[in-house]
FIVO-800169 format. One record per residue (C-alpha): residue number from 1; residue in one letter; chain; x, y, z. Coordinates in Angstrom, 2 decimals, m for minus. Example, Ala and Ser with C-alpha at 12.3 -4.5 7.8 and 13.67 -1.06 7.14 Angstrom:
% residues 2
PT    n  res  chain        u        v        w
PT    1    A      A    12.30    m4.50     7.80
PT    2    S      A    13.67    m1.06     7.14
This chain:
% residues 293
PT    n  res  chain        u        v        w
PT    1    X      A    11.63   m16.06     1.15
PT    2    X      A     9.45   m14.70     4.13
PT    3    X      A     7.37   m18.22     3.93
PT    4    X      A    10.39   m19.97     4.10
PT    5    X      A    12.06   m18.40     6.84
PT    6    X      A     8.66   m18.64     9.07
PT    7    X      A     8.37   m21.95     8.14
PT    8    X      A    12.07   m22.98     9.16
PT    9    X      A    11.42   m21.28    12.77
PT   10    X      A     8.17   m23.10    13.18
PT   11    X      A     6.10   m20.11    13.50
PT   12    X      A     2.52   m20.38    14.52
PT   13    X      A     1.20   m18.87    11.11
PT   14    X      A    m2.45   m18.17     9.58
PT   15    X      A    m2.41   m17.87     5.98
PT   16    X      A    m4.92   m16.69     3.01
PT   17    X      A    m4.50   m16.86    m0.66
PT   18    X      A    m6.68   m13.87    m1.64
PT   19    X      A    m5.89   m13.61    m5.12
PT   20    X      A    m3.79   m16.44    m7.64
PT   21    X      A     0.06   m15.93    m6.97
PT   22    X      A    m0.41   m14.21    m3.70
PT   23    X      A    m0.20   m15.28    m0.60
PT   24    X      A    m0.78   m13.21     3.16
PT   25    X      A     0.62   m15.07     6.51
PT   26    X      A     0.52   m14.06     9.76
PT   27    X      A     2.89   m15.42    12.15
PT   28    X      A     3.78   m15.23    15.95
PT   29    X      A     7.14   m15.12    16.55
PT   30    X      A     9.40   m16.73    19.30
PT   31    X      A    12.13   m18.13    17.71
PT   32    X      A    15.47   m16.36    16.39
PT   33    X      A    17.26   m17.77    13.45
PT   34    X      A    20.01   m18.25    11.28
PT   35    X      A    20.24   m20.04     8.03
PT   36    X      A    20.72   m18.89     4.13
PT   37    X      A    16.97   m18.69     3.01
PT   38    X      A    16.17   m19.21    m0.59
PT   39    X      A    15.86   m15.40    m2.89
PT   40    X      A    12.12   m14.11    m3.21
PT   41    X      A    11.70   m15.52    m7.02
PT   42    X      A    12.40   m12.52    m9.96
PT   43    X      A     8.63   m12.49   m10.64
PT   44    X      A     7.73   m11.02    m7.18
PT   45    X      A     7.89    m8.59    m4.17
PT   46    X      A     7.37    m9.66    m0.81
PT   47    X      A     6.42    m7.31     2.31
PT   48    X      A     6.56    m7.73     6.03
PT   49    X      A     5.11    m5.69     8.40
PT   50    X      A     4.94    m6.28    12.45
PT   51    X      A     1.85    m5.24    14.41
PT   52    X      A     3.81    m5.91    17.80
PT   53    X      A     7.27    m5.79    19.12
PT   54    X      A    10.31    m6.03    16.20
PT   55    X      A    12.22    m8.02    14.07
PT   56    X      A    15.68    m7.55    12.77
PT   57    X      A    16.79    m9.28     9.63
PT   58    X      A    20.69    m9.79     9.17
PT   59    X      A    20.96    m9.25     4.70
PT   60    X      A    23.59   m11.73     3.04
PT   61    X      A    25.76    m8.32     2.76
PT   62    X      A    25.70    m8.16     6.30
PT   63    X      A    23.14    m5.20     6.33
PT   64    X      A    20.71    m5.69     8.74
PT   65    X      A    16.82    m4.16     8.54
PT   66    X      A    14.24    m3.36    11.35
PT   67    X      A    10.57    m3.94    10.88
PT   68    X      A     8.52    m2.63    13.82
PT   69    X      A     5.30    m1.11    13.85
PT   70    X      A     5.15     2.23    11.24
PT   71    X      A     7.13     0.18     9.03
PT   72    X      A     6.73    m1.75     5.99
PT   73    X      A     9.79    m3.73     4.60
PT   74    X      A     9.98    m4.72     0.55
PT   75    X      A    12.19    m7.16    m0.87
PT   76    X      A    12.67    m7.95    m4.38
PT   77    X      A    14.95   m10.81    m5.89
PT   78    X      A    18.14    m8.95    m4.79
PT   79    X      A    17.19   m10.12    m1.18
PT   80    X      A    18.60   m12.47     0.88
PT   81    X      A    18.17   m13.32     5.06
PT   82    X      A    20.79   m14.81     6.87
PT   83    X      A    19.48   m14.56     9.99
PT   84    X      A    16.38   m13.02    12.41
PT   85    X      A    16.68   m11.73    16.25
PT   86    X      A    13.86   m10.37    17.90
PT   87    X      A    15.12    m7.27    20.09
PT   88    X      A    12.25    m7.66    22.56
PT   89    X      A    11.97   m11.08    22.43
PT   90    X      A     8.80   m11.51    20.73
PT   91    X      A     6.76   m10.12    17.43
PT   92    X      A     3.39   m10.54    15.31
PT   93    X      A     3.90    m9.95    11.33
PT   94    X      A     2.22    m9.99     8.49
PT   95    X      A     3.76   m11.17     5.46
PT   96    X      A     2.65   m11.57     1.99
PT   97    X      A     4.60   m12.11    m1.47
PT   98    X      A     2.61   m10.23    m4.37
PT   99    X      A     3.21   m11.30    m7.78
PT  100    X      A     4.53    m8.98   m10.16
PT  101    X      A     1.73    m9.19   m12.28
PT  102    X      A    m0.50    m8.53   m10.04
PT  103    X      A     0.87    m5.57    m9.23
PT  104    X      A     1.05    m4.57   m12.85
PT  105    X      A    m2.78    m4.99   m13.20
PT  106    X      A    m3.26    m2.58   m10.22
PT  107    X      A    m1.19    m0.40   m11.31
PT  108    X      A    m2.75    m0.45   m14.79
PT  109    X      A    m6.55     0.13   m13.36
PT  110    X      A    m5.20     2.87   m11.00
PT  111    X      A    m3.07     4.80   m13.47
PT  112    X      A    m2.80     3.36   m17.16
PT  113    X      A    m1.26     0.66   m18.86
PT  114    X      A     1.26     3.22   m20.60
PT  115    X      A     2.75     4.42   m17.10
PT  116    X      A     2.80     0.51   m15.00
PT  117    X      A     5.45    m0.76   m16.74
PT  118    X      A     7.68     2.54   m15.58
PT  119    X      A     6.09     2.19   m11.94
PT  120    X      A     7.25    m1.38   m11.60
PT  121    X      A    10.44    m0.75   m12.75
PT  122    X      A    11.12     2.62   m10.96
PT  123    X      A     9.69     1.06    m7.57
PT  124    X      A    12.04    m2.27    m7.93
PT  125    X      A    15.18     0.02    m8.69
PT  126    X      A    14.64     2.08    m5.53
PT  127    X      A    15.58    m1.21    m3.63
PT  128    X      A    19.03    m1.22    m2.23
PT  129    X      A    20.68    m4.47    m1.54
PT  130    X      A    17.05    m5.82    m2.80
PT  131    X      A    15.17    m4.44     0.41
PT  132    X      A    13.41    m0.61     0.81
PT  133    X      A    11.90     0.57     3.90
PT  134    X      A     8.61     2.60     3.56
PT  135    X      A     7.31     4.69     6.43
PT  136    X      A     3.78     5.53     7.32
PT  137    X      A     2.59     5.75    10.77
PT  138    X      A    m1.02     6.73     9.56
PT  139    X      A    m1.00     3.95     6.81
PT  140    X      A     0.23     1.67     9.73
PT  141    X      A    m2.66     2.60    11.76
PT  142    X      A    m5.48     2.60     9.83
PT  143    X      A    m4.31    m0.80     8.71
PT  144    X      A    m3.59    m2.55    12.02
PT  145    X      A    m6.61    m1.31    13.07
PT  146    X      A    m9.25    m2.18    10.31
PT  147    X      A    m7.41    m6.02    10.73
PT  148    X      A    m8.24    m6.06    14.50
PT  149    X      A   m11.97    m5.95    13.93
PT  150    X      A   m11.84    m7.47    10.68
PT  151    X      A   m13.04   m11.43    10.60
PT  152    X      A    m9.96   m13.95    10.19
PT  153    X      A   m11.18   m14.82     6.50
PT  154    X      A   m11.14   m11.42     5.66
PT  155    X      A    m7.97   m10.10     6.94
PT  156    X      A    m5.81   m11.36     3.47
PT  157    X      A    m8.25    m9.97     0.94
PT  158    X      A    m7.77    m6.46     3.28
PT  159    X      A    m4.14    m6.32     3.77
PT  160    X      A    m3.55    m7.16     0.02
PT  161    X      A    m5.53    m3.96    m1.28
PT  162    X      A    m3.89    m1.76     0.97
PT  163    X      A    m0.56    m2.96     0.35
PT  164    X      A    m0.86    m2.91    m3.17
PT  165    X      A    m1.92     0.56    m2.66
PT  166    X      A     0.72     1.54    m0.57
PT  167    X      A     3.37     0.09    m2.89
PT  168    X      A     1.53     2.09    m5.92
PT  169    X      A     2.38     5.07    m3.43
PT  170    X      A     5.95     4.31    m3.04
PT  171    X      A     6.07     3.62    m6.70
PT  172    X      A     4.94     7.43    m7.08
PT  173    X      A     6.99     9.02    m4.57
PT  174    X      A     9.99     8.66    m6.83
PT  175    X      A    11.28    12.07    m8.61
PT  176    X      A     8.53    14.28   m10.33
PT  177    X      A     9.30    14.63   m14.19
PT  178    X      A     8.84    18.39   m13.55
PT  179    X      A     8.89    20.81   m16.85
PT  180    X      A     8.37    24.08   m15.35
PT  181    X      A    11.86    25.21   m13.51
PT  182    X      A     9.88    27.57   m11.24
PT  183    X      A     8.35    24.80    m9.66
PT  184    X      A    10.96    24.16    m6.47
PT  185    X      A    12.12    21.11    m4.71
PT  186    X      A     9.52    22.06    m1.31
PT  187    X      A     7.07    22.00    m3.48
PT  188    X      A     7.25    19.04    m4.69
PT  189    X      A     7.94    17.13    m1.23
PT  190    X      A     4.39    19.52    m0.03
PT  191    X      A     2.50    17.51    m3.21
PT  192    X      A     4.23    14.51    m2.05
PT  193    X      A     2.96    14.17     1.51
PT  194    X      A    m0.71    15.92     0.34
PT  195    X      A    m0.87    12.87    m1.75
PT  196    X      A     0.51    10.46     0.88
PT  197    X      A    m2.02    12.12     3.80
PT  198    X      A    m4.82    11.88     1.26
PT  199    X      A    m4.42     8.14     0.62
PT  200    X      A    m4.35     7.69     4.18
PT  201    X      A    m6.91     9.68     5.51
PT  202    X      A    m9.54     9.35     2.24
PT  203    X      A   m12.40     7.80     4.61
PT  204    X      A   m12.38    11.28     6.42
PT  205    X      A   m14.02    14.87     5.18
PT  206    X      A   m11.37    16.46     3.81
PT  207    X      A   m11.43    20.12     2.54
PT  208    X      A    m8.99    22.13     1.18
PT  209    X      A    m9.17    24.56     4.16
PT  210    X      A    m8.20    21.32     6.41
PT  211    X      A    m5.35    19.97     4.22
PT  212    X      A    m3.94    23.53     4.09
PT  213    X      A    m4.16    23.78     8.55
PT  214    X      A    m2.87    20.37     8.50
PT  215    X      A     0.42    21.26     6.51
PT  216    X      A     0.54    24.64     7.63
PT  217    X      A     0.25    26.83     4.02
PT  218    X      A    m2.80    28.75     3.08
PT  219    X      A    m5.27    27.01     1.00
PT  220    X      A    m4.60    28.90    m2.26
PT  221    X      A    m0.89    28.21    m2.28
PT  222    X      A    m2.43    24.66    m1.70
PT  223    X      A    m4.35    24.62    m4.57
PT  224    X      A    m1.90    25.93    m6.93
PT  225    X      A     0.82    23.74    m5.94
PT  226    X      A    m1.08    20.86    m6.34
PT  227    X      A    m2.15    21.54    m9.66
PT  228    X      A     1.00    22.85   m10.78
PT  229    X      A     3.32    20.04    m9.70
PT  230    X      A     0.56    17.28   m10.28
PT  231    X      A    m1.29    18.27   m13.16
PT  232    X      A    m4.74    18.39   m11.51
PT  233    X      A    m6.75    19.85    m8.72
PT  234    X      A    m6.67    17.94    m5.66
PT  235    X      A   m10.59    17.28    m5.56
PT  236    X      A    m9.69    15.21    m8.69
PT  237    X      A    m6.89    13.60    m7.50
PT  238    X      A    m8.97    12.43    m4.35
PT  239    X      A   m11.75    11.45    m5.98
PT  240    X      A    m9.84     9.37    m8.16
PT  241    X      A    m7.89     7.32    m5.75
PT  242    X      A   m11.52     6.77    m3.48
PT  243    X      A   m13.03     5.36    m6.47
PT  244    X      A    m9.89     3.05    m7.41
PT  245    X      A   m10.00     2.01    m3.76
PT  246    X      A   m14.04     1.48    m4.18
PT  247    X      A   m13.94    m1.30    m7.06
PT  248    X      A   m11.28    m3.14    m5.48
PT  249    X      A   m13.01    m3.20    m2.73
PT  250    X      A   m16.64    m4.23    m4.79
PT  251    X      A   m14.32    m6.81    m6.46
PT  252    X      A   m12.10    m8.28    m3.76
PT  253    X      A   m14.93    m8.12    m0.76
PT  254    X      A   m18.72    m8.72    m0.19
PT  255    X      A   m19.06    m4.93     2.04
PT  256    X      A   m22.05    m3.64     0.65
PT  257    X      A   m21.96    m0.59    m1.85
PT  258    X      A   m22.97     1.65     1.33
PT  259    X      A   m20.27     0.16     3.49
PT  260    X      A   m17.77     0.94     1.13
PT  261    X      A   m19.02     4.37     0.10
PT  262    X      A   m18.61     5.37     3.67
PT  263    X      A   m15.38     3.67     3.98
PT  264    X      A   m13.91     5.84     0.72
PT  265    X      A   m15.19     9.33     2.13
PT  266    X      A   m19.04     9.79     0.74
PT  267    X      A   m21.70     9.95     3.10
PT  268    X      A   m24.17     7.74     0.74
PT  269    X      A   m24.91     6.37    m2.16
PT  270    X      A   m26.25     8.96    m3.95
PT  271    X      A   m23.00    10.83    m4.89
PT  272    X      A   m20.93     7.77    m4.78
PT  273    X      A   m22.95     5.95    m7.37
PT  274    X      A   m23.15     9.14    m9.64
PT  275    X      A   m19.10     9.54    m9.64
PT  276    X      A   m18.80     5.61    m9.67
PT  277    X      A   m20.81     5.13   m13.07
PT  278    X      A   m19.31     8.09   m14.56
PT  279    X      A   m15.87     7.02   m14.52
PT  280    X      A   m16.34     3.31   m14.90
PT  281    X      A   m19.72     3.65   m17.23
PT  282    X      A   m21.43     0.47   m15.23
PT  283    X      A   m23.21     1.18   m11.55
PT  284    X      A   m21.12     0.13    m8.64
PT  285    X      A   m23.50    m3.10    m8.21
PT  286    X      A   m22.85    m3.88   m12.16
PT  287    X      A   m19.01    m3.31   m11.29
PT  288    X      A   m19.42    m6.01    m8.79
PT  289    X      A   m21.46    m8.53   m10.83
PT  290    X      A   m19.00    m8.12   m13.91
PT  291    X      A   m16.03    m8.53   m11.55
PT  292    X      A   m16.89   m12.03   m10.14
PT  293    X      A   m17.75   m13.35   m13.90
């Protein structure tokens, strides 16, 4: 759909194909429009994302949907454009369609083959009229700022991890299955936006004293909530999602293993390679050799 609708306006695009089925444009806009453009296909989700100015996309429902920077618009097969103004005359997007499976595979290495299949299915129902907004100013700017300095060639292979990672977060921010009735509904939104900050902020030091100033509760009720509502401490939690974000990164980039230690929140190699083999049983450098087999 997205591709489509650049193509008809005769945007000045730049496009990657960083993994089979996928595909990343960016585009400089000019040009409004208005003209039925063709569903994304069943088998996909697409994204757009502006890095400047705004775009406003009139559904076929008459609904219409504002992308401007902070925000990150899905669309599944229920989608349809009829027509796109540009409030301040001008925008740059990113757009990329991501293949079902591919998603299914991430969310299978990040989580487990017996909860994807629910993931999928619970982010694609959260679409209504077959779009979903997602907000994240901190995702927004860690992104649009990595792809400034990042090299052209690079920029698809980068915004493809992090979207897939941000749409394994949205996936995840639908209603905890929550047993114990003690457990209240703050709570859960507190465990919610740890988890969110965390993902966005997992190249920092983070401590449970600095989490617990940043959301204003003392670290113990921190702690406990966590655990309780998630199942395990945060430590574990974090450490998990850096090292899911690490061997995408070994297998989707040549950074070198110190590069992308730094970049997930260790301060070497040391550690990293310790907690690396340990949870994937091969050295980081293995990971990488097996990957590109």
């Amino acid at each position: 759909m997205f591709p489509e609708l650049l193509s008809s306006l005769g945007a000045q695009t730049e496009s990657w194909t960083p993994q089979p089925g996928a595909a990343v444009h960016r585009a400089f806009l000019r040009t409004e429009g208005e003209a039925p453009v063709e569903r994304p296909a069943a088998d996909t989700i697409e994204t757009m994302l502006c890095i400047d100015g705004q775009v406003d996309l009139r559904l076929s429902d008459g609904q219409v949907r504002s992308v401007f920077p902070g925000i990150v618009l899905l669309c599944g097969e229920g989608a349809s454009v009829r027509s796109l103004t540009l409030p301040q005359q001008h925008a740059t997007v990113y757009t990329a369609v991501i293949p079902l499976e591919r998603l299914y595979t991430y969310f299978t290495e990040s989580t487990g083959a017996e909860h994807s299949a629910a993931l999928i299915a619970s982010l694609q129902e959260s679409f209504s009229s077959g779009c979903r907004v997602l907000h994240g100013s901190d995702w927004y700017a860690s992104v649009s700022g990595v792809l400034s300095r990042l090299e052209s060639e690079r920029r698809g292979n980068y915004l493809l991890l992090r979207l897939l990672e941000r749409l394994w977060l949205a996936a995840e921010e639908r209603p905890m299955p929550v047993q114990d009735p003690s457990i209240s509904e703050t709570q859960i939104e507190i465990v919610r936006r740890v988890r969110r900050y965390l993902l966005d902020h997992m190249d920092s030091r983070l401590t449970i004293e600095r989490l617990a100033e940043e959301f204003h509760i003392s670290p113990t009720y921190l702690k406990e909530t966590f655990r309780r509502v998630s199942g395990q401490p945060v430590h574990r939690y974090l450490q998990d999602c850096r090292l899911t974000r690490a061997a995408r990164l070994l297998s989707t980039t040549d950074d070198s293993v110190l590069s992308i230690a730094v970049s997930v929140g260790y301060s070497g190699t040391s550690r990293f390679n310790a907690a690396f083999k340990e949870r994937y049983g091969v050295s980081p450098r293995q990971f990488r050799q097996n990957a590109v087999k």
